[in-house]
MMTF fields as JSON, N, C-alpha, C and O atoms, coordinates in Angstrom:
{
  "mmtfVersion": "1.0.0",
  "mmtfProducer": "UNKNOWN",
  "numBonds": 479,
  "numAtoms": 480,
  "numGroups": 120,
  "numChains": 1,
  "numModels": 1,
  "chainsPerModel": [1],
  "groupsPerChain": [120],
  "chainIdList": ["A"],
  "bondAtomList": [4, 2, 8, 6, 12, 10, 16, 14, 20, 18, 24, 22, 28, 26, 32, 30, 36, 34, 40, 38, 44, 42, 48, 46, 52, 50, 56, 54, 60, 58, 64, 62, 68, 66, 72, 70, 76, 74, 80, 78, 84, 82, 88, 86, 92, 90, 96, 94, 100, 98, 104, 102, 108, 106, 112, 110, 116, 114, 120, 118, 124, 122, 128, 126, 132, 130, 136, 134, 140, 138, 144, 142, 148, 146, 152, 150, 156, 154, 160, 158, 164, 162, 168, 166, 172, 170, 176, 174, 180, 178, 184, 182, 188, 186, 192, 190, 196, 194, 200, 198, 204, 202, 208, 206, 212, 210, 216, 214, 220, 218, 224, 222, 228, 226, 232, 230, 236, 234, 240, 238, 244, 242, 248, 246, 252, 250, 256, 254, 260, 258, 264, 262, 268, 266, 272, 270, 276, 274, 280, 278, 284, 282, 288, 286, 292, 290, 296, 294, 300, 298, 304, 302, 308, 306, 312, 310, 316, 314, 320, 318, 324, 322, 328, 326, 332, 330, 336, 334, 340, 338, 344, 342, 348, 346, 352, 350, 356, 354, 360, 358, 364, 362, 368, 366, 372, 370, 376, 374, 380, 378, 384, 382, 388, 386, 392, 390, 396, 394, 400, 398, 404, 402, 408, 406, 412, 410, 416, 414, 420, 418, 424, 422, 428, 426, 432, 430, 436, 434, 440, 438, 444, 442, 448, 446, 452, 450, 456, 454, 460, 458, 464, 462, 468, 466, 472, 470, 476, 474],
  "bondOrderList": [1, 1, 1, 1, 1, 1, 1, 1, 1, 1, 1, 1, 1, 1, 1, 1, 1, 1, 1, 1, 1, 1, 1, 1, 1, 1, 1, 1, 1, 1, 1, 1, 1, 1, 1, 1, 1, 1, 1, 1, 1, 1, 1, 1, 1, 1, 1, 1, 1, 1, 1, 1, 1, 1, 1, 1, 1, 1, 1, 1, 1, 1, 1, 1, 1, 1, 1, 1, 1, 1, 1, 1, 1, 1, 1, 1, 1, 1, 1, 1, 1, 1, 1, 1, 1, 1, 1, 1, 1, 1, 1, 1, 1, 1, 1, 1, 1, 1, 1, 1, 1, 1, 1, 1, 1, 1, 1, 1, 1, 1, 1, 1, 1, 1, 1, 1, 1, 1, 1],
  "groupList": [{"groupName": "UNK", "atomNameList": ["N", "CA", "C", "O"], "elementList": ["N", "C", "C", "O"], "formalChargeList": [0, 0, 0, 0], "bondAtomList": [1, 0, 2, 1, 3, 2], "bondOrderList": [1, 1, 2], "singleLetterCode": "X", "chemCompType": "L-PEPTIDE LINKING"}],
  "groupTypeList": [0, 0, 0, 0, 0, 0, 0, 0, 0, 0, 0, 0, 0, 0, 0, 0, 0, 0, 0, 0, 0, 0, 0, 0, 0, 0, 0, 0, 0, 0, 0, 0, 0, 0, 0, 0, 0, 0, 0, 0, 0, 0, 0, 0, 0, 0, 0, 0, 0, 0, 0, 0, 0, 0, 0, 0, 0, 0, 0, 0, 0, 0, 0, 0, 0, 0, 0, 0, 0, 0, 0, 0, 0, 0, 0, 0, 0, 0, 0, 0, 0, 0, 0, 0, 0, 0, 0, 0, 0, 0, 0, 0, 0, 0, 0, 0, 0, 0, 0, 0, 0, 0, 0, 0, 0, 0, 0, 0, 0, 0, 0, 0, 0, 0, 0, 0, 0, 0, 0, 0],
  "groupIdList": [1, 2, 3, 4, 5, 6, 7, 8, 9, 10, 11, 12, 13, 14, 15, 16, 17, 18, 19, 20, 21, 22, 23, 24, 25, 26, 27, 28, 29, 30, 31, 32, 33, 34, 35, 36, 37, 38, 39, 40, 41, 42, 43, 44, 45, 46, 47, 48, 49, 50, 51, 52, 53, 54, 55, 56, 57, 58, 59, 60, 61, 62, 63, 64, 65, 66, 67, 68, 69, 70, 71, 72, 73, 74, 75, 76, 77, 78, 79, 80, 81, 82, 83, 84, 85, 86, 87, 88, 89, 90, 91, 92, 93, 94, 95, 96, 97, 98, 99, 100, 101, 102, 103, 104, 105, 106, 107, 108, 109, 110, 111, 112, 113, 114, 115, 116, 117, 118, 119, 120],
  "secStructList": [7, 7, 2, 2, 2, 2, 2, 2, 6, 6, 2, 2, 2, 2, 2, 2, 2, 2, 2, 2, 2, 6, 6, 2, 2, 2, 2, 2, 2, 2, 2, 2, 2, 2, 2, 7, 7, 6, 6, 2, 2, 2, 2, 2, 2, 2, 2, 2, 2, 2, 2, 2, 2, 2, 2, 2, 2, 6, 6, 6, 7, 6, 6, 6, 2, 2, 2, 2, 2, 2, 2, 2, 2, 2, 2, 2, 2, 2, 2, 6, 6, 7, 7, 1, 7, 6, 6, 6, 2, 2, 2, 2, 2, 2, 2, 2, 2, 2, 2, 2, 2, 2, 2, 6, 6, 6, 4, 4, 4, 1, 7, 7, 7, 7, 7, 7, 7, 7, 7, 7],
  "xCoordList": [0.844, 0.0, 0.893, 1.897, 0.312, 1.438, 0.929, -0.155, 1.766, 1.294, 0.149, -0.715, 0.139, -1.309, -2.564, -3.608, -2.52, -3.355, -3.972, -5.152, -2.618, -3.149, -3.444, -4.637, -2.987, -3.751, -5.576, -6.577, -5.467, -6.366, -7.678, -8.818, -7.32, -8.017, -8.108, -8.404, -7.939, -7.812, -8.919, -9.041, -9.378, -10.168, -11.505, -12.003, -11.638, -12.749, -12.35, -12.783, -11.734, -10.872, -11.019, -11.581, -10.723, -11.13, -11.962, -11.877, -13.256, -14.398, -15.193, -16.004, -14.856, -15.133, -14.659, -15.434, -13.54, -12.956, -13.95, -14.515, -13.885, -14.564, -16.183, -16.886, -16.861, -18.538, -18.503, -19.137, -17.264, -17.844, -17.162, -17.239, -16.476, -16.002, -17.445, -17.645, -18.226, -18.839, -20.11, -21.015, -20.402, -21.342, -21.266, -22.076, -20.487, -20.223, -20.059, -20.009, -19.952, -20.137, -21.576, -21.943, -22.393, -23.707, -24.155, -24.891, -23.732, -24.441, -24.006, -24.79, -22.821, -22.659, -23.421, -23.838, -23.392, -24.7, -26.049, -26.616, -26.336, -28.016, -27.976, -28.906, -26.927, -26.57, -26.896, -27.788, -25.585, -25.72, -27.085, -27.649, -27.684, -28.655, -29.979, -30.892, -29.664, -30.936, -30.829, -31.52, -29.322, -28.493, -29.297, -29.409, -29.727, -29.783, -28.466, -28.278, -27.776, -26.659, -26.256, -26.249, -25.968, -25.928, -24.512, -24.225, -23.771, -22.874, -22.841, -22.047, -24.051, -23.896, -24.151, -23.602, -24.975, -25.045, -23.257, -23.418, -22.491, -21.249, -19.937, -18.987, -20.84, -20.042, -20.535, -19.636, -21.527, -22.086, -21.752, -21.444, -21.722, -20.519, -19.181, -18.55, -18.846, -17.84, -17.706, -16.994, -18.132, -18.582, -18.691, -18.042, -19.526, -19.763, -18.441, -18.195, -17.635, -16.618, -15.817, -15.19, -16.274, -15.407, -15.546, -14.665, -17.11, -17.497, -17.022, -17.066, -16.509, -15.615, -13.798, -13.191, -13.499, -12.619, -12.86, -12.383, -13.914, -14.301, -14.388, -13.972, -15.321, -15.557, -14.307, -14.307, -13.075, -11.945, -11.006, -10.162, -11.464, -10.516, -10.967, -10.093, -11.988, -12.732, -12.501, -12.652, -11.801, -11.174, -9.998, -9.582, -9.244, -8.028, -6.882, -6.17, -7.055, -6.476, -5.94, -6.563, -4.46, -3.459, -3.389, -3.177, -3.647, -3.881, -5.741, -6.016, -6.819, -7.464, -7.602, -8.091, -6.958, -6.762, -5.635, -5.591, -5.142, -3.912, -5.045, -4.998, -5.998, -6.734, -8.115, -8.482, -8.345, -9.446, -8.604, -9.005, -7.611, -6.855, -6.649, -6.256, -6.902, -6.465, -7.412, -7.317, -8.821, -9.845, -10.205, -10.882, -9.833, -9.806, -9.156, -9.744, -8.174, -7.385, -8.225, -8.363, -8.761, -9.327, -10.711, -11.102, -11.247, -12.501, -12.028, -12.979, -11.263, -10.928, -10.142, -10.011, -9.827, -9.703, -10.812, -10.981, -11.514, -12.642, -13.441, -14.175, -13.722, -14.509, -13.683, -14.469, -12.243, -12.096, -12.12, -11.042, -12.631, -12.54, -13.974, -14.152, -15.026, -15.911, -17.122, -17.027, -18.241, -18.54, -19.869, -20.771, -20.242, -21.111, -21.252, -20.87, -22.006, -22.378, -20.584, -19.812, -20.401, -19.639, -19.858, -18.95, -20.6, -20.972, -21.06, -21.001, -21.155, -20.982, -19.592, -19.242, -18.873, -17.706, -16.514, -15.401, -17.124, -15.69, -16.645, -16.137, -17.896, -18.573, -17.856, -17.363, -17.6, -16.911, -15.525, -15.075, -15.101, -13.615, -13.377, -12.256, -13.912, -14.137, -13.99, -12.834, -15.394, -15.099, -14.127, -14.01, -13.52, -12.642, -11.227, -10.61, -11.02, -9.604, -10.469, -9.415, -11.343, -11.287, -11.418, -11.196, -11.727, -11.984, -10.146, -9.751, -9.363, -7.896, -7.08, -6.369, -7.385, -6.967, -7.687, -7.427, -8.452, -8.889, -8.164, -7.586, -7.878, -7.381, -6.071, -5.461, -5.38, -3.889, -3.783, -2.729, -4.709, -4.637, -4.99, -5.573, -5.221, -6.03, -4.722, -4.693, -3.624, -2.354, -2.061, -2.266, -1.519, -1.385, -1.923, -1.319, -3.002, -3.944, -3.691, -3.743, -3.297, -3.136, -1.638, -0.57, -1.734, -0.424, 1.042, 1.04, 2.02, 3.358, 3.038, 2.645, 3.276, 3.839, 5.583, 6.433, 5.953, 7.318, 7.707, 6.959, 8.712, 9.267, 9.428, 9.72, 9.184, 9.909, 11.021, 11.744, 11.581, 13.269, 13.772, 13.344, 14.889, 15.482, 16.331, 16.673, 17.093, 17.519, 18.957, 19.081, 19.928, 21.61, 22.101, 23.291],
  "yCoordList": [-1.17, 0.0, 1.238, 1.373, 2.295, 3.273, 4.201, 4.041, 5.444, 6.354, 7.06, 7.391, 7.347, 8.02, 6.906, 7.36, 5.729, 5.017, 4.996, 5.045, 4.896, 4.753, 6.199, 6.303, 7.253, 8.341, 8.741, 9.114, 8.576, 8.1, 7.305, 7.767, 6.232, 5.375, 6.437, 5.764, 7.656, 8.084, 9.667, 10.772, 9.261, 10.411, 11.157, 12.254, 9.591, 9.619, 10.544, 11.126, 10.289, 11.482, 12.555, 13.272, 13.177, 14.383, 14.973, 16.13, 14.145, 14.166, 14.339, 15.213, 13.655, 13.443, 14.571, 14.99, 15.043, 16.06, 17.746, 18.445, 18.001, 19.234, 18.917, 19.875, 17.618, 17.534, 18.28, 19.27, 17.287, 17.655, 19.023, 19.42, 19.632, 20.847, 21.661, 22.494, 21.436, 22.654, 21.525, 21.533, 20.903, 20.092, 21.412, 22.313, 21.216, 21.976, 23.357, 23.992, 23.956, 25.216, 25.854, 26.921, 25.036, 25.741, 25.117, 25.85, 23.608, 23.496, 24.981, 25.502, 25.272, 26.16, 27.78, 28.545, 27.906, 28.941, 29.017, 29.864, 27.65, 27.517, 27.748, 28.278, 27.362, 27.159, 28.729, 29.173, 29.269, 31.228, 31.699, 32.449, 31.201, 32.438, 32.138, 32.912, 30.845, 30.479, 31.235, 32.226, 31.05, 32.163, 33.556, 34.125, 33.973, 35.781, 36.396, 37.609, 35.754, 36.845, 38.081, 37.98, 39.169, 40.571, 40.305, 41.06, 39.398, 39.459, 38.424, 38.355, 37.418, 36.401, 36.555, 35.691, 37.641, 38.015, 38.585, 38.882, 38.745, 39.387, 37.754, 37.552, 36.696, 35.636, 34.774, 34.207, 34.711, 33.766, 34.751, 34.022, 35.733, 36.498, 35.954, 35.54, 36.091, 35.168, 33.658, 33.295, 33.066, 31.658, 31.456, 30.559, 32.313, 32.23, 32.256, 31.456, 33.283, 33.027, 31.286, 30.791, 30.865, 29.357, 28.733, 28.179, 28.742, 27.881, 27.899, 26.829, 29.071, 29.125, 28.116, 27.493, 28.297, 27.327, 26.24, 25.9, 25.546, 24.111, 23.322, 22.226, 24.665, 24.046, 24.125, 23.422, 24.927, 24.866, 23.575, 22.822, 23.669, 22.4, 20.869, 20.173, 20.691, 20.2, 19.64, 18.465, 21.325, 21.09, 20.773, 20.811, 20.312, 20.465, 21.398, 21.442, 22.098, 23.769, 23.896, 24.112, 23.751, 23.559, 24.449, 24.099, 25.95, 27.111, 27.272, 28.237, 26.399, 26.121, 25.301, 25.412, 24.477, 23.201, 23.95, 23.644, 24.678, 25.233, 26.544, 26.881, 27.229, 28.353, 27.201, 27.51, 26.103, 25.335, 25.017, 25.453, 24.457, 23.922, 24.986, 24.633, 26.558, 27.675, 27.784, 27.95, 27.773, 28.004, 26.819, 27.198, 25.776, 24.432, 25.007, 25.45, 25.026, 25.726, 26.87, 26.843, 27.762, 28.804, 28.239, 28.779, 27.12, 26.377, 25.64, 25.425, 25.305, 24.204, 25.513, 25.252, 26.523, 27.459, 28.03, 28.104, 28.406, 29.112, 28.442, 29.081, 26.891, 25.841, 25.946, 26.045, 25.942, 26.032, 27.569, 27.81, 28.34, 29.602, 29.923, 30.62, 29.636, 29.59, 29.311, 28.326, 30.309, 30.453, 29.811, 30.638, 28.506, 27.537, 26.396, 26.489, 25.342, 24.447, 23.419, 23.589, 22.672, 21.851, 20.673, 19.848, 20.442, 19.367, 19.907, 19.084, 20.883, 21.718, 22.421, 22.607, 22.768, 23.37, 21.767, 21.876, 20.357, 19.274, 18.773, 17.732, 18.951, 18.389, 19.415, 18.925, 20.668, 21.789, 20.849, 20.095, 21.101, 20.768, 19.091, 18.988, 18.205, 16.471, 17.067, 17.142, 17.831, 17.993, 18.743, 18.744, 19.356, 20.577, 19.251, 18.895, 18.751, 17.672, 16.759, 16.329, 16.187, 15.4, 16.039, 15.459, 17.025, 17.266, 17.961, 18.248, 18.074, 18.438, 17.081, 17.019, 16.095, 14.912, 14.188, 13.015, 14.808, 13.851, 15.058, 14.472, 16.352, 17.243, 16.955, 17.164, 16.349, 16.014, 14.691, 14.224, 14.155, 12.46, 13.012, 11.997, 13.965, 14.184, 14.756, 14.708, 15.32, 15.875, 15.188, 15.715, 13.881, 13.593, 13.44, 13.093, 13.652, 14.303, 15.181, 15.126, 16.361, 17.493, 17.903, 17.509, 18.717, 18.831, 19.268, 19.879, 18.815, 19.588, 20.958, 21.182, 21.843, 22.972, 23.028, 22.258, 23.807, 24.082, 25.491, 26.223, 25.901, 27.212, 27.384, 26.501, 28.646, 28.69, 28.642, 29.214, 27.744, 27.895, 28.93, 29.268, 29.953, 30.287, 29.679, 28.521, 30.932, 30.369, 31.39, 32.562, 30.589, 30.934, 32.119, 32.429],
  "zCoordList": [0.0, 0.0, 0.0, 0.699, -1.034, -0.705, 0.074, 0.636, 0.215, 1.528, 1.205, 2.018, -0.271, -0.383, -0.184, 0.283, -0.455, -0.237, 1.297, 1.643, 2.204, 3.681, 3.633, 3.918, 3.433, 3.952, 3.21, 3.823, 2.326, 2.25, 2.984, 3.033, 3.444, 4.282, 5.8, 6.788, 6.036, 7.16, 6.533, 7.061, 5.592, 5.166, 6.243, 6.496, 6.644, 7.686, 9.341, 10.334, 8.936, 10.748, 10.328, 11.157, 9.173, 8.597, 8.915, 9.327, 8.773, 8.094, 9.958, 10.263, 10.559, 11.652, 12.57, 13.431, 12.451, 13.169, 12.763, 13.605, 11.281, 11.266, 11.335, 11.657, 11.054, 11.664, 12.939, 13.302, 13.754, 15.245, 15.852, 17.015, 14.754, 15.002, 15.035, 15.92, 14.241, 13.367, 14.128, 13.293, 14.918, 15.758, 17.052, 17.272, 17.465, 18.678, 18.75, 19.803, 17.298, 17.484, 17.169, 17.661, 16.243, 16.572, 18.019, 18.68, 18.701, 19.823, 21.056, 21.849, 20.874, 21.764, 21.593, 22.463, 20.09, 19.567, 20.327, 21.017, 19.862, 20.939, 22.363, 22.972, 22.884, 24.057, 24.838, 25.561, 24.212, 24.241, 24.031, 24.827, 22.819, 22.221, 23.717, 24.005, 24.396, 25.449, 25.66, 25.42, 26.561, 28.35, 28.418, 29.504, 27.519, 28.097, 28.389, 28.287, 28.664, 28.987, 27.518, 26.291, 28.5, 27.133, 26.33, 25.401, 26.637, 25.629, 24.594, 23.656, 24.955, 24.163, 22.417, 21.734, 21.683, 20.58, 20.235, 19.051, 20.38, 20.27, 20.003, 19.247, 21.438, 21.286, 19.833, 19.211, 19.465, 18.828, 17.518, 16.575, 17.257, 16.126, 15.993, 15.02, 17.541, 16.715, 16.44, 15.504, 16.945, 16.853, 15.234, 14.695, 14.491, 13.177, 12.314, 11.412, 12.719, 12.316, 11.947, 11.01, 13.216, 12.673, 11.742, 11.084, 11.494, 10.46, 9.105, 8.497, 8.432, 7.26, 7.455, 6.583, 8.623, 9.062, 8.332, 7.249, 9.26, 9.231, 7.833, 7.459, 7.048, 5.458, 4.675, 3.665, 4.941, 4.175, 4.948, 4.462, 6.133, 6.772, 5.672, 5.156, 5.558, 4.929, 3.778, 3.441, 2.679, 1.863, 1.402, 0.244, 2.818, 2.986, 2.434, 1.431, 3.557, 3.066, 4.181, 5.221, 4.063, 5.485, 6.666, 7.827, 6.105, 6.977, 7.441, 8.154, 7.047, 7.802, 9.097, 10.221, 8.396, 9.327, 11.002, 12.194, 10.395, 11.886, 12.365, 13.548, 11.48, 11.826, 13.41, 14.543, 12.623, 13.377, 14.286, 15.365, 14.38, 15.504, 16.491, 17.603, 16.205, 17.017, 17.482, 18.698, 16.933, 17.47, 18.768, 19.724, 18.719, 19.776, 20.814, 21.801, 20.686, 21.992, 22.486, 23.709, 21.942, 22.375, 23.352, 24.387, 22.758, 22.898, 24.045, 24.797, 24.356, 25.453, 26.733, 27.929, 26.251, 27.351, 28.079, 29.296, 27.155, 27.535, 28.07, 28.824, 27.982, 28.761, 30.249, 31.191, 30.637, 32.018, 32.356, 32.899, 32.299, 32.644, 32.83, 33.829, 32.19, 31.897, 33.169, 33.901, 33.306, 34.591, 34.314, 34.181, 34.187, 33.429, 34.918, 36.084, 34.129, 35.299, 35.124, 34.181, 36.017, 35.277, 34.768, 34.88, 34.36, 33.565, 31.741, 30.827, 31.595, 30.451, 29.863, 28.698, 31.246, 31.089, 30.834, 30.319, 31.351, 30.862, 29.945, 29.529, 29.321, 27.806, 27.086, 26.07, 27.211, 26.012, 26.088, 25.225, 27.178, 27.08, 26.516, 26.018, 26.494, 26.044, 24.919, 24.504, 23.856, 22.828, 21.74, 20.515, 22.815, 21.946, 21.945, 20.941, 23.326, 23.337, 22.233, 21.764, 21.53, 20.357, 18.787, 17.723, 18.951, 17.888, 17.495, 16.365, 18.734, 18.598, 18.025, 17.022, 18.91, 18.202, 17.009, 16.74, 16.42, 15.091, 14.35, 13.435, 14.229, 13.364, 13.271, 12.222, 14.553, 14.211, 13.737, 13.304, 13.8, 12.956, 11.902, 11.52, 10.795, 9.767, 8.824, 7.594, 9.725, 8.682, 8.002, 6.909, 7.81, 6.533, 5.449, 4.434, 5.512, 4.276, 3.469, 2.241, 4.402, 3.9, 3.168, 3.636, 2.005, 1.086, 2.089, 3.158, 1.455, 2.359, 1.767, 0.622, 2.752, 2.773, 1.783, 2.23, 0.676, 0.557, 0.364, -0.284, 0.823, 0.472, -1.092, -1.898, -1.325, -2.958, -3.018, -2.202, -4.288, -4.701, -5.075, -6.179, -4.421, -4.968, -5.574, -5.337, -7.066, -8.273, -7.958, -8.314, -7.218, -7.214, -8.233, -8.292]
}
């Protein structure tokens, strides 16, 4: 089997990683738009933001894929900081730590990065 073949066969981690990326960010949408709280129209702005992430991660587009991975970290911070029940604040954080590890099982999918050649 060659390497594109097995990577290949790993298409599904992909696929799995930005669903439940873009799973968890409208669940956290609904979540906000319940709360009442006055800043939650401002959060769920940005929230929207991710979702262009997700669909280029998708397309495997290497600087999505590191843009979604930034947004995880952000997602798994803000779940421990986060002045929520805790049963909500380690369900954010469960999902942000998987959806971090199916995005790093998903790199070899994605093209190498190369510098341009300079010409001596």
């Amino acid at each position: 089997m060659t390497a594109a073949a097995g990577a290949e066969r790993l298409a599904w981690v992909l696929s799995a990683g930005v669903a439940l990326a873009a799973g968890e960010t409208f669940g956290l949408m609904v979540i906000l738009g319940c709360s009442g709280a006055p800043l939650a129209p401002f959060v769920i702005g940005a929230l929207v933001l991710k979702l262009p992430f997700c669909w280029l991660a998708r397309q495997r587009r290497p600087g999505a894929l590191m843009g979604l991975f930034l947004w995880e970290i952000g997602g798994a911070l803000a779940a421990l900081r986060a002045e929520a029940s805790a049963a909500l604040r380690l369900g954010e954080l469960a999902v942000a730590i998987a959806v971090m590890a199916l995005l790093l099982a998903s790199v070899p999918l994605f093209p190498s990065v190369r510098l341009p050649e300079v010409d001596p």
